[in-house]
C-alpha positions as CSV (number, residue, x, y, z in Angstrom):
1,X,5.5,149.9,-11.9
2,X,6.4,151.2,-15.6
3,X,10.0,149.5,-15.4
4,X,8.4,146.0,-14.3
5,X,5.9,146.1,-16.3
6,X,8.4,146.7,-19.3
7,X,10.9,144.3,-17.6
8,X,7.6,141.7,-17.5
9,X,6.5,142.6,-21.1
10,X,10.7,142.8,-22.4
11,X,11.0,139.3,-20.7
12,X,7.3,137.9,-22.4
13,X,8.4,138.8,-25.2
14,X,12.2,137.4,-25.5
15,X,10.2,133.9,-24.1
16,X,8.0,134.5,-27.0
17,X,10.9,134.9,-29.1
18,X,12.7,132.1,-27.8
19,X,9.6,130.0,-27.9
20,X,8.8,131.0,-31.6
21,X,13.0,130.3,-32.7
22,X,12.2,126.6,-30.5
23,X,9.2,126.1,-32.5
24,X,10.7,127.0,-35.5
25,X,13.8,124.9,-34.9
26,X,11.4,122.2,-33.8
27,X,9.3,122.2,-36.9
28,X,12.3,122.5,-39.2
29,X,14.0,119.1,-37.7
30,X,10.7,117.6,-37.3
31,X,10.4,118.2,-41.4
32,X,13.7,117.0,-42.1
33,X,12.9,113.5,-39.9
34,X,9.3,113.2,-41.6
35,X,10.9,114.1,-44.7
36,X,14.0,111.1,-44.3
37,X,11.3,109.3,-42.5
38,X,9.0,109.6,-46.0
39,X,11.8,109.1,-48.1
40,X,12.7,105.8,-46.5
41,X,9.2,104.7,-46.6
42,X,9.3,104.9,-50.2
43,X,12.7,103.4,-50.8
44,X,11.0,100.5,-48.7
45,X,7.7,100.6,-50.3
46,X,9.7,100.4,-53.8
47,X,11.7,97.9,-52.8
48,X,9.4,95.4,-51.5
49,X,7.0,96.1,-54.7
50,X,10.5,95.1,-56.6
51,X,10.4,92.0,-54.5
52,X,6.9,91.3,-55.0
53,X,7.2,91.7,-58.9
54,X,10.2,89.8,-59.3
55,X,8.7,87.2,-56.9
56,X,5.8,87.6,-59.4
57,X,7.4,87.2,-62.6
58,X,9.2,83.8,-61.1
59,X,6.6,82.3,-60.2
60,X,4.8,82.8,-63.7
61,X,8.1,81.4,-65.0
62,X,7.6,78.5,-63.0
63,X,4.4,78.1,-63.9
64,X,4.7,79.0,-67.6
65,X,7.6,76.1,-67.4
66,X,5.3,73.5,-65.9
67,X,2.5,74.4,-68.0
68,X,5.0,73.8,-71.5
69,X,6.1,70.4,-69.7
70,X,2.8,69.5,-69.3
71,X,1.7,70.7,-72.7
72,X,4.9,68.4,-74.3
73,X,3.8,65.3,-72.0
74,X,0.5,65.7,-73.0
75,X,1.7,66.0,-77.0
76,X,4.3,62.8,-76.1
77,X,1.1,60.7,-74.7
78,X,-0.8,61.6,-77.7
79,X,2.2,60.6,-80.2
80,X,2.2,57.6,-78.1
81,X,-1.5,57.1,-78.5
82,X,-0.9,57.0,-82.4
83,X,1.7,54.6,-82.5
84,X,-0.1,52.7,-80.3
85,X,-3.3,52.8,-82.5
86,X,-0.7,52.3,-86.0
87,X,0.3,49.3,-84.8
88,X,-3.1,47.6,-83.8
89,X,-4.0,48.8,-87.5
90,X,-1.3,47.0,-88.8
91,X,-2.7,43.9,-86.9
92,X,-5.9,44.3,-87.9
93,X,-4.9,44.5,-91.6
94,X,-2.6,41.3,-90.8
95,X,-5.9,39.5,-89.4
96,X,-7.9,40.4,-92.2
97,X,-5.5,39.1,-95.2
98,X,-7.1,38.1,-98.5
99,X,-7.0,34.2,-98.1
100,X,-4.3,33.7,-100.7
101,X,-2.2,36.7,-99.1
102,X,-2.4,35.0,-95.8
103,X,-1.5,31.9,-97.0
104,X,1.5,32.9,-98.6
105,X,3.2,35.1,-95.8
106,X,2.2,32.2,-93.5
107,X,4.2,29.9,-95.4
108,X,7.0,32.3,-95.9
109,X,6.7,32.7,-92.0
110,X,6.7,29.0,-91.4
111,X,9.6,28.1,-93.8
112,X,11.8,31.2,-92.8
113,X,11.6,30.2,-88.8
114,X,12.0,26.6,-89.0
115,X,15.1,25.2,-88.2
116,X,14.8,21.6,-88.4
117,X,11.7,21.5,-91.2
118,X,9.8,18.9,-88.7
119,X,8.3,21.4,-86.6
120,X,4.4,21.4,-85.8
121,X,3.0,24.5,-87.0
122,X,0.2,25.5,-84.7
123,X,-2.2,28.1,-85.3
124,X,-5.4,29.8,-83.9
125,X,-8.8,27.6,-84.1
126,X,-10.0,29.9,-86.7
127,X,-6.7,30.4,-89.0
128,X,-6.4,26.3,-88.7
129,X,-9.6,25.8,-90.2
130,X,-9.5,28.6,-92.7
131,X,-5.9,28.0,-94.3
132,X,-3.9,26.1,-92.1
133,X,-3.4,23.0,-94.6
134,X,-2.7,25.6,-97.3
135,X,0.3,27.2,-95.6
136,X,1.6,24.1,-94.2
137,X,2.2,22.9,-97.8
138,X,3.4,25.7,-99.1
139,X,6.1,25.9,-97.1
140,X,7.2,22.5,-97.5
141,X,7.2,23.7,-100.7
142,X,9.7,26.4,-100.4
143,X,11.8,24.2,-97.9
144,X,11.8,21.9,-100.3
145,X,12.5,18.6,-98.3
146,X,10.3,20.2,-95.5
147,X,8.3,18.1,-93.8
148,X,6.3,20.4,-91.7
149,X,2.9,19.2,-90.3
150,X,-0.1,20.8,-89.1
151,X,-1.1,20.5,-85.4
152,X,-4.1,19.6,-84.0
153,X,-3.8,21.8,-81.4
154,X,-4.6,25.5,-81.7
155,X,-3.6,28.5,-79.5
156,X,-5.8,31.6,-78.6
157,X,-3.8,33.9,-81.2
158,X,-5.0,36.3,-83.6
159,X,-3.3,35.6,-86.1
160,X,0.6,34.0,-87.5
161,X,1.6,30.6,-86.2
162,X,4.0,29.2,-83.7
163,X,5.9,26.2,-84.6
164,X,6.8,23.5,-82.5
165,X,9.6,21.0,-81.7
166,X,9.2,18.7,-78.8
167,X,9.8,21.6,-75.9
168,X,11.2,24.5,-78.3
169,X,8.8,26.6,-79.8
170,X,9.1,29.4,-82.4
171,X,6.7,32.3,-81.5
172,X,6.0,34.0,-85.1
173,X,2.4,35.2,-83.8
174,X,1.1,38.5,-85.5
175,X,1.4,40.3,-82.3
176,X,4.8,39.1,-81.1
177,X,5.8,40.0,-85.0
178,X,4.3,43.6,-84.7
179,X,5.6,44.2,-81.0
180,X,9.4,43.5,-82.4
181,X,9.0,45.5,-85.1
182,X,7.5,48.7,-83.2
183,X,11.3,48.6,-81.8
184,X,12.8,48.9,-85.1
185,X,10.2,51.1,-86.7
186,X,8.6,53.6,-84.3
187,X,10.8,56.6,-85.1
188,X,10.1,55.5,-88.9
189,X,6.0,55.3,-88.1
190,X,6.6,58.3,-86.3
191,X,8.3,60.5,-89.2
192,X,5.3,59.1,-91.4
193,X,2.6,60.2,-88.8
194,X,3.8,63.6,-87.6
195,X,5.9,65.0,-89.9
């Protein structure tokens, strides 16, 4: 019974061996797969962070870009604003003319636009009343042979005059004056108010 017993125990213990050389063999390739395994989870993991930062930095770009358009529409609108408010000063001040400084660009108004010296020069109720005789004669004055006459009819205006011939009439209103003009002189109004 000694040799099966050693044949038993010689057996045992080349299974052992061969189970311990398995195991080994088993743990070693199960390292190198968790180990390529690891290695590719981090190459992912790093890669989709890169992703997610670039994706990141876009889309503040985008949003840094819509926020500076915004800011420069918001700038433009308030430029706008300015001119906008420049020009309705100018009016104002245009309304509100010392008599005899109203009179006189009235006249010069009058006499520059008329083309025949016979127009009616019509003005607002108020403007009529205050110097409308005044500035009628004046500019026959500087037309010389003018013969310009004052209308009895009045327009709602708020300020300058329109003259009239039969079915042609001359619009030389304040506002119709200071709307051409913002044409001509908004990048000049706008050097003066921003730079």
């Amino acid at each position: 019974m000694d040799g099966i017993e050693k044949i038993t125990g010689r057996i045992a213990a080349d299974g052992e061996k061969e189970a311990d050389a398995i195991l080994t063999e088993a743990r070693r390739q199960a390292g190198e797969i968790t180990a390529r395994f690891e290695a590719q989870a981090r190459k992912e993991s790093a890669d989709i962070v890169d992703r997610g930062r670039r994706a990141a930095d876009e889309r503040v770009e985008r949003l840094a870009g819509v926020a500076r358009l915004d800011a420069r529409k918001l700038e433009l609108a308030a430029k706008q604003e300015m001119l906008k408010r420049a020009y309705d000063l100018a009016l104002e001040k245009l309304e509100h003319l010392p008599d005899e400084q109203a009179v006189a660009l009235l006249a010069d108004l009058a006499a520059r636009a008329s083309s025949t010296g016979r127009e009616q020069v019509i003005f607002s109720q108020k403007d009529r009343a205050r110097y409308g005789k005044a500035a009628v004669t004046r500019a026959n004055e500087k037309l010389g042979d003018g013969r310009l006459t004052l209308s009895e009819q009045t327009r709602p205006i708020r300020g300058g005059l329109i003259l009239s011939d039969g079915d042609v009439e001359i619009n030389c209103t304040f506002e119709t004056l200071v709307d051409l003009q913002r044409g001509e002189m908004d990048r000049q109004v706008a050097r003066v108010l921003f730079d």
